[in-house]
N, C-alpha and C positions, 0 to 999 in steps of 0.2 A: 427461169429455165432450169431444165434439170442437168446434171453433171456430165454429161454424153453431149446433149445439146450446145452449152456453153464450151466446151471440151472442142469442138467440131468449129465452133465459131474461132478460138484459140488457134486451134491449128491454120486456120486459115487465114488469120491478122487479123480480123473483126476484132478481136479482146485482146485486151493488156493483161487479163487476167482472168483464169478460170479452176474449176472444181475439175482435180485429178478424176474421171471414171476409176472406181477401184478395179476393173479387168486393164488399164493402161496406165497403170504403176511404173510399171517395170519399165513399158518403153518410153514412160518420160523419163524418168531416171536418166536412163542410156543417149535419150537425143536430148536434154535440156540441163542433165543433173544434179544436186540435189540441193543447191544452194537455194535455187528460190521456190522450193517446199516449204509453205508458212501453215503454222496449226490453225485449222478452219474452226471457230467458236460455234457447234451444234452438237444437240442432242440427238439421240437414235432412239427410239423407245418405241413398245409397244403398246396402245390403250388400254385396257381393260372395262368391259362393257359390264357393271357390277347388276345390271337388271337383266343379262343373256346367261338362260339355262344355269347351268353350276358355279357360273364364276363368282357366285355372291356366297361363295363359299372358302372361308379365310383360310382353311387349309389348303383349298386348289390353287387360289393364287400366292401363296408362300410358295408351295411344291414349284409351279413354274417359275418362281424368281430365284430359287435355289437350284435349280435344272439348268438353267441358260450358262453355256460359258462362254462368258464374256471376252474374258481375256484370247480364246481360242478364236474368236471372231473378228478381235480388230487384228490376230497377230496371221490369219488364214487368208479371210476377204478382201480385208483392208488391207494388208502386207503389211502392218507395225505403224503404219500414217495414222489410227485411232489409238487415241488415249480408252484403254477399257471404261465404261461408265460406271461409278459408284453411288449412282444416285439420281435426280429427275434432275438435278443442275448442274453444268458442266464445271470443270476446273476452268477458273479464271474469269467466272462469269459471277456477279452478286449473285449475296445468297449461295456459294458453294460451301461445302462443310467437308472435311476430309472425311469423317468418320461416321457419317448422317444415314446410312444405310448398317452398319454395322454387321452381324450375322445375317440378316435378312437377304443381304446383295451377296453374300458368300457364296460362289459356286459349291454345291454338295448333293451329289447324284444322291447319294444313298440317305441324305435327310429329306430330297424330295421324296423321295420313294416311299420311306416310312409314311411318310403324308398323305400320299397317294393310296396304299396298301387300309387307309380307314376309311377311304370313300369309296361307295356304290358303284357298282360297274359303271349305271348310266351318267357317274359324275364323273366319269372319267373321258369324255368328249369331247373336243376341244378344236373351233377351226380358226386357223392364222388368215387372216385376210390383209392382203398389202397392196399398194398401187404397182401394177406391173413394171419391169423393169429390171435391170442390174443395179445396184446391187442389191435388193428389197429380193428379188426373189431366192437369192443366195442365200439370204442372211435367214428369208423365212422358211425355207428349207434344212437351212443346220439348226434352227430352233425347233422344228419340228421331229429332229432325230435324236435333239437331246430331250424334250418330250418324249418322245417314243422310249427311250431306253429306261425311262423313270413309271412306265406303266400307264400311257398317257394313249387313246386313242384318235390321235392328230392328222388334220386334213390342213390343207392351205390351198386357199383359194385367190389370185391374181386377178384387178380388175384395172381397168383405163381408168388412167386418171378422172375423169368428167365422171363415169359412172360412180366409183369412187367415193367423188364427193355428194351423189345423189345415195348411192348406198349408205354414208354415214348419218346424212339426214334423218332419212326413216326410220331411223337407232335401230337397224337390225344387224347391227356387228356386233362381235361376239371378243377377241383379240386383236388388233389391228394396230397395222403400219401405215 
């Protein structure tokens, strides 16, 4: 189930335990607080669809992995409960490496930008697609503003889950949550 869902079951004594909704941070905090907040081992990432339009171009996808700020997203959405991600493996999970992203995961508007500034108008196109919801749609809307301010012309598109997974099939995603 998703974190609203389980969340919902929580409140109501079904569960012993459940995944905070990040819009109900705060009020668990205040009715439960903060002792039994345990670090949730998952990733956040976005796919990259390297056969859709320009993303098969190493400059557009640098530009967008140096655009994205991370740390402003787990410290905004998430209220500080995410560890920023440095990587496609979480800390404390095999296979994590501290330094395994190195500049590449560095937030730096102004190195995506120059990135940006060499590719074609029409390579500058770009739609976020993610499974409807909170916090997916939060997160793919502050991705698409830190796209936008890097010279990025960005749409984001929300789908139900089921379609979703019927939309990934026909490989016609393009960036996806």
């Amino acid at each position: 189930t998703d974190a609203a869902a389980s969340w919902l079951q929580f409140l109501d004594g079904d569960l012993d335990v459940a995944e905070v909704p990040s819009g109900q941070i705060q009020e668990a905090e205040r009715e439960f607080g903060t002792e039994g907040f345990k670090p949730l081992l998952a990733g956040y990432y976005y796919g990259i669809n390297l056969r859709a339009g320009a993303l098969d171009d190493v400059r557009l996808r640098k530009a967008i992995n140096r655009a994205i700020d991370r740390e402003a997203i787990a410290s905004t959405i998430y209220k500080g409960t995410m560890v920023p991600p440095r990587g496609i493996v979480p800390e404390g999970m095999p296979g994590f490496e501290e330094d395994i992203c190195s500049s590449l995961c560095k937030y730096s508007p102004r190195a995506a930008s120059r990135l940006v500034s060499r590719l074609r108008p029409r390579e500058r196109r770009l739609t976020l697609e993610y499974t409807k919801g909170d916090p997916h749609k939060q997160v793919a809307s502050f991705v698409r503003n830190n796209l936008q301010k890097i010279g990025l012309d960005v749409k984001v598109k929300g789908f139900p889950f089921p379609d979703f997974l019927k939309h990934l099939e026909r490989g016609s995603e393009g960036a996806y949550r």
